[in-house]
C-alpha positions as CSV (number, residue, x, y, z in Angstrom):
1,X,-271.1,59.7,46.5
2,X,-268.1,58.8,48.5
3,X,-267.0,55.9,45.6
4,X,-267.2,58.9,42.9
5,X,-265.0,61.0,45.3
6,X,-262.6,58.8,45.9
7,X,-262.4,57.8,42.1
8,X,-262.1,62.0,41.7
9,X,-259.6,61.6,44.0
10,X,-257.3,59.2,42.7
11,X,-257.6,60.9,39.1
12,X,-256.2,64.2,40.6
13,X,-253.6,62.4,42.1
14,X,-252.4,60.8,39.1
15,X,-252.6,64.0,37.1
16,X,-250.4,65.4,40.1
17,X,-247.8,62.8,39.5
18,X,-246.9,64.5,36.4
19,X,-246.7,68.0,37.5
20,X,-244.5,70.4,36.1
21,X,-246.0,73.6,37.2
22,X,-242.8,74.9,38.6
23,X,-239.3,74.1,38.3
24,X,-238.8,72.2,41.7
25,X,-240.2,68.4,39.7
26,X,-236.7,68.2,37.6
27,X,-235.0,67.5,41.4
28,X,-237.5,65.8,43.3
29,X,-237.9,61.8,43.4
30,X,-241.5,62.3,42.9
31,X,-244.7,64.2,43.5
32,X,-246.3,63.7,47.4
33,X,-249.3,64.0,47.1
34,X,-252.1,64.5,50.1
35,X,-253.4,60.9,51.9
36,X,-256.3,60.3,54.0
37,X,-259.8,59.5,53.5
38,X,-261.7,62.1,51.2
39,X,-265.0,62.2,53.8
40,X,-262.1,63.8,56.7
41,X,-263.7,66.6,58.0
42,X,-260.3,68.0,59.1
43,X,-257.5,68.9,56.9
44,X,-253.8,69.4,57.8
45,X,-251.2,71.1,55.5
46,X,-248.0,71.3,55.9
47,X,-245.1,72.8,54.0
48,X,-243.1,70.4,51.1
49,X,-242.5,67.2,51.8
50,X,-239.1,66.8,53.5
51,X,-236.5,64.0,52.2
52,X,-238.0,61.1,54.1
53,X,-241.4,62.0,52.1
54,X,-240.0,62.5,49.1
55,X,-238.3,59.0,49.0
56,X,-241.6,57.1,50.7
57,X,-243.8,59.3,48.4
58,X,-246.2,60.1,51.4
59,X,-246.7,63.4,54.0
60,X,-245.6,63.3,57.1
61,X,-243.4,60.5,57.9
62,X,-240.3,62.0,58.8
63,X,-239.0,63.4,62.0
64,X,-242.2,65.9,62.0
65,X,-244.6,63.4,60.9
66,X,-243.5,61.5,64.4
67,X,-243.7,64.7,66.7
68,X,-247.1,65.1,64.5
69,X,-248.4,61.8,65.5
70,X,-248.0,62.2,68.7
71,X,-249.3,65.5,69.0
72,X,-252.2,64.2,67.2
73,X,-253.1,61.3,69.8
74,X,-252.8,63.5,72.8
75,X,-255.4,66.2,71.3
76,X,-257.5,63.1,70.8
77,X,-257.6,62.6,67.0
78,X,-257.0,59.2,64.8
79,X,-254.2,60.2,62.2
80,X,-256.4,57.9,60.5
81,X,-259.1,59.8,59.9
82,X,-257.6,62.9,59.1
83,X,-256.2,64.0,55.6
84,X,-252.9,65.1,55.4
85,X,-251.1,67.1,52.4
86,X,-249.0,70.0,51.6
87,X,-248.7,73.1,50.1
88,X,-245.9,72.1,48.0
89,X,-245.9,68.3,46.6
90,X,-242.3,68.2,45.3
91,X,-239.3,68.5,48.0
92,X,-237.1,71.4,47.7
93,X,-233.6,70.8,49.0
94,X,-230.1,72.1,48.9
95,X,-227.1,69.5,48.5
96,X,-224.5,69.6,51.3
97,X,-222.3,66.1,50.3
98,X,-224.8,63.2,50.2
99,X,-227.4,64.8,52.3
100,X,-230.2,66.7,50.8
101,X,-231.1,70.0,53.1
102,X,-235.0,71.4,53.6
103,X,-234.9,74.7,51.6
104,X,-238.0,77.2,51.6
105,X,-240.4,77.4,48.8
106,X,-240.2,80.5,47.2
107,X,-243.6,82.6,46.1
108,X,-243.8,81.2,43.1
109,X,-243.6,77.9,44.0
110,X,-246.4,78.1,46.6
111,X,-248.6,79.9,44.0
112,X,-247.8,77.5,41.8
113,X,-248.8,74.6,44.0
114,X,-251.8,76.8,45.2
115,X,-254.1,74.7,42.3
116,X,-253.4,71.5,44.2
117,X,-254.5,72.2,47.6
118,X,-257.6,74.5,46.1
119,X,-258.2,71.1,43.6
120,X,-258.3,68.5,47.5
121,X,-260.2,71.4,49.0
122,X,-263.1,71.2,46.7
123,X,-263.0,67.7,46.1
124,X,-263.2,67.0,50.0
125,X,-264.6,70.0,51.8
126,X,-263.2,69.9,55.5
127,X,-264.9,71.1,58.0
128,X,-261.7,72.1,59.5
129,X,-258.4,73.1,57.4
130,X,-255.4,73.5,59.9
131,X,-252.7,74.9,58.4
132,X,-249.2,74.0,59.6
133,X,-247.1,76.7,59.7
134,X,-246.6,80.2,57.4
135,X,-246.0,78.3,53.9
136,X,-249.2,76.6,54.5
137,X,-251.0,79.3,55.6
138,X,-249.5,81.8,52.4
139,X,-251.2,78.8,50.4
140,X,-254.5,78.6,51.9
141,X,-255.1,82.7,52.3
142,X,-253.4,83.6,48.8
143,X,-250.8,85.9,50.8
144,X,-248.1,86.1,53.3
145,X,-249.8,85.8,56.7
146,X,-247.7,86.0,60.2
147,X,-248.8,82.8,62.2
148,X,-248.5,85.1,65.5
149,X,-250.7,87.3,63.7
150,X,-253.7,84.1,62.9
151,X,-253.1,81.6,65.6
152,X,-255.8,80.9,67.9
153,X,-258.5,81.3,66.4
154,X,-260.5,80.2,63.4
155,X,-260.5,82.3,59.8
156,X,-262.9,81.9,56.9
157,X,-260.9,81.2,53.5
158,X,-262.4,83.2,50.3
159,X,-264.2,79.5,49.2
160,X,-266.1,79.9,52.6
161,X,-264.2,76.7,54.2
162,X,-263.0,77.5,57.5
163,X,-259.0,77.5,58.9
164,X,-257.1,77.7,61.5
165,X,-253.1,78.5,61.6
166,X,-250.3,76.9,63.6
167,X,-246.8,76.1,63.9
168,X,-245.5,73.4,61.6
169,X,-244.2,70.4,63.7
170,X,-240.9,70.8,62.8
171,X,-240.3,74.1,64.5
172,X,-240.2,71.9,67.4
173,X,-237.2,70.3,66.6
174,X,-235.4,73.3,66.0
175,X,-235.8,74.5,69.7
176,X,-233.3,74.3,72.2
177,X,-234.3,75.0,75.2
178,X,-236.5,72.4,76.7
179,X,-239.1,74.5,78.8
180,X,-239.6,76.5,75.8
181,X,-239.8,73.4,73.4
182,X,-242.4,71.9,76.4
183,X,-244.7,75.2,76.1
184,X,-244.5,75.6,72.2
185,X,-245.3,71.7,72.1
186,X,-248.5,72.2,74.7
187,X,-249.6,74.8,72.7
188,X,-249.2,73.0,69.1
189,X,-251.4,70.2,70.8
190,X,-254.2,72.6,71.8
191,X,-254.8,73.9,68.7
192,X,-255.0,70.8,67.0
193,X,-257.7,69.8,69.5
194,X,-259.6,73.7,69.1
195,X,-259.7,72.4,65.5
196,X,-261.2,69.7,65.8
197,X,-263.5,71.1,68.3
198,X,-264.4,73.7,66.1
């Protein structure tokens, strides 16, 4: 079962490697597709894959993959046993010189991306799906959700799979203030541990 699963698996990444459901493939390096092992009982997804991901062709090892890590260890789970994807595999990005800037997916980009994350869904059935942050979460529910609105507590997805919303790690980084950035942090780190309580 879990040979035919991963064999499942590594066909629907392959097929994602070509994807050219929206327009955002033409600029990208390549797909990033999800990672982990397909028996994880909790799921993390995050937005796009920023430009570190796009050039390593994994999720999550950029400046938010590290704060992610950590975060990760202190509410007690292996990064190694957890599967890690996004709701958009190809990074979006705005050029300002030689650097390549995070832009937002727009809606049609998440919906067309939404196959993808429904395709790992099925294939692994989480217990837990956490979704990092209000892209994440637009792809999971099938519309635009406030994370103040879902955090802190868990929400059944139309396929019956359960979810729970947070902040995506790199909101972190983009806080000044370092009491706030200590409490915001706290907080990410208890509700990864609620999910994988739950």
């Amino acid at each position: 079962m879990a040979e035919d699963r991963q064999t499942r698996w590594h066909a629907l990444r392959d097929e994602a490697a070509g994807c050219r459901r929206c327009p955002l493939w033409a600029n990208a390096t390549r797909t990033v597709f999800g990672e982990g092992p397909t028996t994880a009982r909790l799921m993390l997804v995050g937005e796009q894959p920023g430009d570190r991901e796009d050039l390593a062709g994994r999720p999550f090892v950029g400046p938010a993959g590290h704060i992610l890590d950590r975060a990760l260890a202190e509410a007690g789970i292996d990064r190694a046993r957890v599967y890690l994807t996004n709701a958009v595999k190809h990074f979006k990005f705005r050029r300002r010189g030689k650097r390549r800037l995070h832009a937002r997916p727009d809606g049609g980009e998440i919906a067309a991306c939404r196959w993808w994350i429904d395709q790992e869904r099925e294939l692994l059935r989480p217990e837990m799906t956490v979704a990092l942050g209000a892209t994440a979460a637009w792809a999971l529910f099938g519309k635009v959700v406030t994370i103040a609105g879902t955090r802190g507590r868990a929400h059944r997805l139309a396929d019956g799979g359960a979810v729970r919303v947070t902040i995506h790690p790199s909101f972190l980084l983009r806080i000044t203030d370092k009491a706030r950035a200590a409490e915001e942090y706290r907080r990410f780190v208890a509700d990864l541990a609620a999910a994988a309580a739950d």
